[in-house]
Every structure is written in C-alpha cells, then in structure tokens.
N, C-alpha and C positions, 0 to 999 in steps of 0.2 A: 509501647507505641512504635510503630515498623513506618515512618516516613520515608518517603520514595519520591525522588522528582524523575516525572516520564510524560514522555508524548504520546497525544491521541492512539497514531499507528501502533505504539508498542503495547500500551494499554490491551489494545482490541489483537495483541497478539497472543498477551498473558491471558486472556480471558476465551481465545480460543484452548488454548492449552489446558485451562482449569475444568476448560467443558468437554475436554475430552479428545480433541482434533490430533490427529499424528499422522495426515498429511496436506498437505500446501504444494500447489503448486501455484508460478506466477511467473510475468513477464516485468522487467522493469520499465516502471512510468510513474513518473513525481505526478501526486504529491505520497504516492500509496507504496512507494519502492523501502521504508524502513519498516514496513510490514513485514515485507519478503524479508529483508535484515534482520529481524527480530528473531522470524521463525526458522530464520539458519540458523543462529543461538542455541534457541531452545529445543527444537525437535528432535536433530540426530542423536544430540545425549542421552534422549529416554526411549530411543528403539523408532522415533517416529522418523518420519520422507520429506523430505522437501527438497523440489527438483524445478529448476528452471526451463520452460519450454520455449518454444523460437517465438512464439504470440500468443497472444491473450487465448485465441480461439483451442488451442492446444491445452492451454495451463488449465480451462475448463473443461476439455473433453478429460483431460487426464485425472481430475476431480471427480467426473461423472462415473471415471473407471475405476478409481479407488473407493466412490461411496458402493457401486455396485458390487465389490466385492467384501464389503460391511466395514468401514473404518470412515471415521469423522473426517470431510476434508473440507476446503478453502481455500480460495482463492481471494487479490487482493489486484484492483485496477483503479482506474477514473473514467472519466469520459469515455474519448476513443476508444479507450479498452474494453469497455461494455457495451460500443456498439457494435464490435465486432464480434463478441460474445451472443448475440439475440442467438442466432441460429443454435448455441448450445444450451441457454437459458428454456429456448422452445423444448428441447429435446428434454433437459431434466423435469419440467413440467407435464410434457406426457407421457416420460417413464417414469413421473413420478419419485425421484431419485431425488434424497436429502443432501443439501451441501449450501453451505456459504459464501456470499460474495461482498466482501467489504469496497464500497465504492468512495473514494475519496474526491470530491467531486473538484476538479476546476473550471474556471470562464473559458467556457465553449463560444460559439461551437466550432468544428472541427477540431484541427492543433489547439488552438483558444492560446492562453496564456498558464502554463504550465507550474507559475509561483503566484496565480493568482488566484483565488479559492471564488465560487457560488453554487447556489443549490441548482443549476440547469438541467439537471439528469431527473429531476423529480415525476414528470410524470412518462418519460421514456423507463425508469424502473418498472411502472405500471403497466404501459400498452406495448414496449420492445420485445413484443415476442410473436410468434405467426399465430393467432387463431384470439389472442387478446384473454387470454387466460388469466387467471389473479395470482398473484402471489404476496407474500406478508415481505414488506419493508418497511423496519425500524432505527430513528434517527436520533443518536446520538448528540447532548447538548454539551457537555466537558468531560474528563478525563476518565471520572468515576462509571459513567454512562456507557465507556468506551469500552471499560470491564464487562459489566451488566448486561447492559444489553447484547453485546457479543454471543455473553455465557446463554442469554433468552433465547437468540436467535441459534444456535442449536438447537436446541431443548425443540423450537419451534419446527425447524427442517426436520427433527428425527419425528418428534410427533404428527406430524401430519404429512411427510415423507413428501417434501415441495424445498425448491430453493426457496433463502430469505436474504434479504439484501442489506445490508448495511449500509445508510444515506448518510456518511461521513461527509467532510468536506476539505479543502486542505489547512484553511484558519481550527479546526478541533483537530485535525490529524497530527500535526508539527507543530500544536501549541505545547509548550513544556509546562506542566503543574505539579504541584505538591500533594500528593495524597497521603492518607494513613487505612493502607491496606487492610488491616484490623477492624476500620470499618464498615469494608462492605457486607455486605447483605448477597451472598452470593446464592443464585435460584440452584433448589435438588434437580441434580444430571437429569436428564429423562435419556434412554436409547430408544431405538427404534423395535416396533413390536415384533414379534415374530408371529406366525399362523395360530389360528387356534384349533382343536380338537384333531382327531386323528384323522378326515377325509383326507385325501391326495391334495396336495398344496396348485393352490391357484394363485399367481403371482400378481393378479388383481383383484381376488376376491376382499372385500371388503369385511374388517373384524365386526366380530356381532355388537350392536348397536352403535356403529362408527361408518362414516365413509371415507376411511382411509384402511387400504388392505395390510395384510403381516409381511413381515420382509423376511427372505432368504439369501445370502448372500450366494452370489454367483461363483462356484467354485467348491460349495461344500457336500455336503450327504446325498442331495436333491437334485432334480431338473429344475432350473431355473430358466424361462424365458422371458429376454428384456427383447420391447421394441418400442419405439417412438411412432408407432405409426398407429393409427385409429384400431382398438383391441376391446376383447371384452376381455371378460373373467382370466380365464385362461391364458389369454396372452399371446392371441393370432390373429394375426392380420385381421381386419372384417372390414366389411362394406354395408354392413349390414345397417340401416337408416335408426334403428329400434334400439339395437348393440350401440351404436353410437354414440344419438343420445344421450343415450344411460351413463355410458363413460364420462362424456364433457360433463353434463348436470351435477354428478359423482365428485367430480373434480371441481368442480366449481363452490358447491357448497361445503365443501369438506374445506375451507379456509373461511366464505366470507359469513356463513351460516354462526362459524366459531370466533368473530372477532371477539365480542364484547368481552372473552375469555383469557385475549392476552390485547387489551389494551393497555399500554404504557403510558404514563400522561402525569403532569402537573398543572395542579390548577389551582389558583387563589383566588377566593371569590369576597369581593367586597361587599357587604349588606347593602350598601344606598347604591353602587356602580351604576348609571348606567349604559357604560360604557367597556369593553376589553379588547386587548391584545389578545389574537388567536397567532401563533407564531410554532416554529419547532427549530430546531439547528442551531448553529452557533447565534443567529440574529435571536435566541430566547435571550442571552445573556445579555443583552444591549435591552431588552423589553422589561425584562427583571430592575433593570437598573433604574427605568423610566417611572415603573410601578411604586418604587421607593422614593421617591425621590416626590410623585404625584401626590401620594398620601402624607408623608411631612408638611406638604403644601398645603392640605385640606381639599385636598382634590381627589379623592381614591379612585383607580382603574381596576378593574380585576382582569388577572392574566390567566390565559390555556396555553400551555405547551404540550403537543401532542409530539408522541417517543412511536405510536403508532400511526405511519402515514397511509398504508395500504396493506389492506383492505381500509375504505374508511370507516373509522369508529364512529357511525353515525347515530347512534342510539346515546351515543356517552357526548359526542359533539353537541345533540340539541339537549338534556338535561344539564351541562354545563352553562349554557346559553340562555337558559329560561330568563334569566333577571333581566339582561341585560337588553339595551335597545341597539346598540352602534357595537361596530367590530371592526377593528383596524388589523389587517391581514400583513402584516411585513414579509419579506422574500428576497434572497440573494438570487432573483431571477424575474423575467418582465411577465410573470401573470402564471402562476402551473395551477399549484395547490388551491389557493384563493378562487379558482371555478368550482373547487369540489363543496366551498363554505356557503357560495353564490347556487350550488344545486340545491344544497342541505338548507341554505335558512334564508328561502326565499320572502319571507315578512320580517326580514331584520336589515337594518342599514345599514350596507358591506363598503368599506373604503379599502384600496389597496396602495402599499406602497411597494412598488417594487424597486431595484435597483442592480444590474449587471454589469459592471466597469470595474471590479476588482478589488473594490473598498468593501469593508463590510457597513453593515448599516450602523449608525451613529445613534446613540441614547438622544441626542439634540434632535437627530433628522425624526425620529420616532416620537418625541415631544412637540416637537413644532407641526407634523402634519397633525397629532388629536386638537391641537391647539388652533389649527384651521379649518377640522373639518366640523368637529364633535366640540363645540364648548363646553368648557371647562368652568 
C-alpha cells in the first residue's frame, strides 16, 4: 500500500501527467496556482513544457498551439481567468482543438474573494463562449476524483477533439487527503484519431461512422489547415448557409448526442425514498453525510451526485429520479445548475438551496432545509 497525503490541485496534476499531458501552460491566480507548481515538478524531468504566460488569455492560446501541433496540454485558472479565456475557449471549439482546463472556482464575481471557494462559474463553463456551443464539463467531489476524472477529461478532449473543463473548486483544490494510490481505478489512455484510408486528408472531414474528424498535427508530412472561422470539410473559409450548418450540427452533436457514454455519477437509491439530494462538488460531501445520518434515523434519503455537469446527462438524471417525489438541489452559488433539474423534471417537487458567502454548505443546513421543506 503506496499512502500519499495531497491536495486537490496536485492530484489533478498527477493525473494529467498519467494521461499523458507534457505541456501546461498558466498564469498565476489562487486557488489553481499549485497546479502550475505541481507541473513545474513534474513535466520538465520527463522531456515535457511548462511555460508561464503574461495572462490567462496567452497561457490558452499557447495550449491551443501545443495541441495543434499533437501533444496533450492544460491549462489551470478560476474565475477571472476563464473569463478572459471565452474568446480562446470560442476558438478551440471551432477549431475543434483538444486540451484541458482545470477551473478552480472562487466567490465571484469579478476579484470575488480569492481564499474563498463556490461553484459561481457553473453555467458560464457552459454558455462562455461566442455562438453558445457545448462542451463536456466534469466535477470533481475529493482528492481520488481529482486523479480520475482529470485522467477522463483527456481521454474526452482527445476523443472527441473539444475542450473539457474541470468544475474544481478552491475547498477540493487545497483540501489535503490521504489516498492509497494503488487504488485507483485508472481509465485506458485514448489519443486522438488520425484520418482514415488513403483519400487526401480533410482537416474536418469527419471519421466513418463518427462526427468527430482525424487529427494531423500541424507541422508534420501533410498540409494542415486550422481556422476558427465558419469551414467546411476542407478547412476554408465559407459562407456558404448549407456548409455551415452542417459544421455547427456536426459539432453539436458529436458531444451532446454522446453523453450517456461518459456520464460520471453516484447515486444511492433508497427503496421507500421519497425524497433525494441531486447535488455535485464539494457540497456532495456534506449531502453524503446528511444521507447517513437520515437513514440511522429511519429516515432514508436517496442521493445523486453528478461528476458529469455538461452536456446534461439527461436520460441518466430522469431514470435516477423515477422513485422519488422531492429533490433538494444544494449549490455553492444563488441558483445555476438547479434550472437544468427545473427543465428536466418538470412533474417533480424541486427545492433549492443555494448559498454564496464563502462557507461551504453545512450537513445541518442540508438537514434542516429537508426537514422544512420535505417531511420527514
């Protein structure tokens, strides 16, 4: 047994590294700055880059130019950092360029409070981009997850060749826990495909039965054209209303068509429930604790924690949900996620409890609002 005590950030530094990543680049900004510290450790000794850029917007173009030229990268920000990142997040969406961005979220908004951790950034991961395009963001609940799912969200950006975002937060990022390495369960590497058969490479054309095309790295045997700008196949400019189309639909469904395929999630389902916790982030941990605590009592709740926030896993959200009549929605923010439960399960009684002031939410505050809303 190999015990290890590490924080969130370093976690999600090793499990880039295990998936492959050899470059990073980043700007510093707490709570995501022992990210960048990590990967100055680990990279340059095994041949990998990590380079400091003057801002965020930089540390992702520079990302965009390392995936473009075939190598795993990431970056690592919070807030502010990802909102001045949209305009690069736009661009690797329509160039369709793999790469990672682990978001350590703090109490916004703007400056916000910098040693104070919530989930605020939740549904700007989703709509912060120009044209409102999807992309997969997966949320880590403690240290082992910070590995895991890191090592997925690779796997994910190479597959389907889209940024993925990591909905860290600063309470899982800088919490220190004890793992035993030896037990994770780590997902087989995937890279990114290459073209298939011998016609002249199309730098959009899509592999046979996929809507995600082959990758060529920019720089090697081939013409490679990247452009963020509206293209078909080929990879030229168009204007064309038809060629268009085709592209955004292409892209659109080559993630949310493929959720059910990598949704992440736990879920406990209590036979009489009829009541659950639909929650994700560090507030699972305080909702876990609620659930035990309910059931010693002869009270059982059944809990969802979703590790896949977007695209949402709606097909897996209402088969979870069947039993149950009431859903108490908790959130380190005043309302984001809790609209997507309110779209999804329109005939079920949705409470929310939100909370943004820099505390996380309390096992008591989460007992005491079922306790008022939903009797027990």
């Amino acid at each position: 047994m190999k015990l290890s005590l590490l924080e969130g950030n370093e976690a999600m530094a090793w499990g880039a590294y295990h998936a492959g990543c050899r470059f990073f680049a980043g700007y510093p900004i707490s709570p995501a700055t022992t990210i960048f510290n990590t990967m100055l450790r680990i990279l340059p000794p095994c041949g990998g880059t990590v380079l400091q850029a003057e801002d965020e917007i930089s540390a992702l173009g520079c990302c965009i130019g390392a995936s473009m030229g075939g190598l795993k990268a990431m970056t690592a920000t919070s807030g502010p950092g990802l909102s001045l990142c949209s305009e690069q997040i736009s661009f690797a969406i329509g160039s369709e360029i793999p790469l990672v961005i682990a978001e350590v979220q703090r109490l916004g908004p703007s400056t916000g409070s910098a040693t104070r951790g919530a989930d605020g950034d939740i549904q700007f991961m989703r709509w912060g981009n120009s044209g409102g395009m999807p992309l997969i963001v997966l949320a880590p609940v403690d240290i082992a997850d910070c590995f895991t799912l890191t090592a997925e969200a690779f796997n994910l950006a190479e597959a389907y060749r889209c940024p993925v975002i990591l909905a860290s937060n600063k309470e899982i990022g800088l919490t220190r826990e004890s793992i035993d390495l030896k037990t994770l369960r780590w997902p087989k590497r995937i890279d990114r495909s290459p073209p298939s058969g011998n016609d002249p490479f199309l730098p959009f054309k899509s592999l046979p039965g996929k809507n995600v095309p082959g990758f060529l790295p920019i720089g090697g045997n081939h013409i490679v054209r990247q452009t963020s700008s509206t293209h078909g196949a080929p990879g030229y400019i168009t204007t064309d209303p038809n060629e268009i189309a085709a592209m955004l639909e292409r892209m659109k469904q080559k993630i949310e068509a493929d959720v059910d395929k990598f949704t992440f999630a736990e879920a406990v389902i209590e036979p009489k429930a009829e009541t659950m916790i639909l929650c994700y982030g560090v507030t699972a941990r305080a909702a876990k604790a609620v659930c035990n605590t309910l059931k010693a009592e002869g009270k059982p709740v059944s809990l969802l924690i979703l590790k896949t926030l977007w695209p949402v896993p709606e097909n897996f959200i209402r088969q979870k949900t069947e039993q149950v009549t009431n859903i108490l929605v908790p959130e380190m923010n005043l309302g984001q996620y809790v609209r997507e439960i309110e779209r999804i399960l329109k005939h079920k009684h949705i409470e929310f409890l939100g909370q943004m002031d820099g505390r996380l939410i309390t096992p008591d505050r989460i007992k005491e609002v079922l306790n008022d809303k939903f009797a027990q």
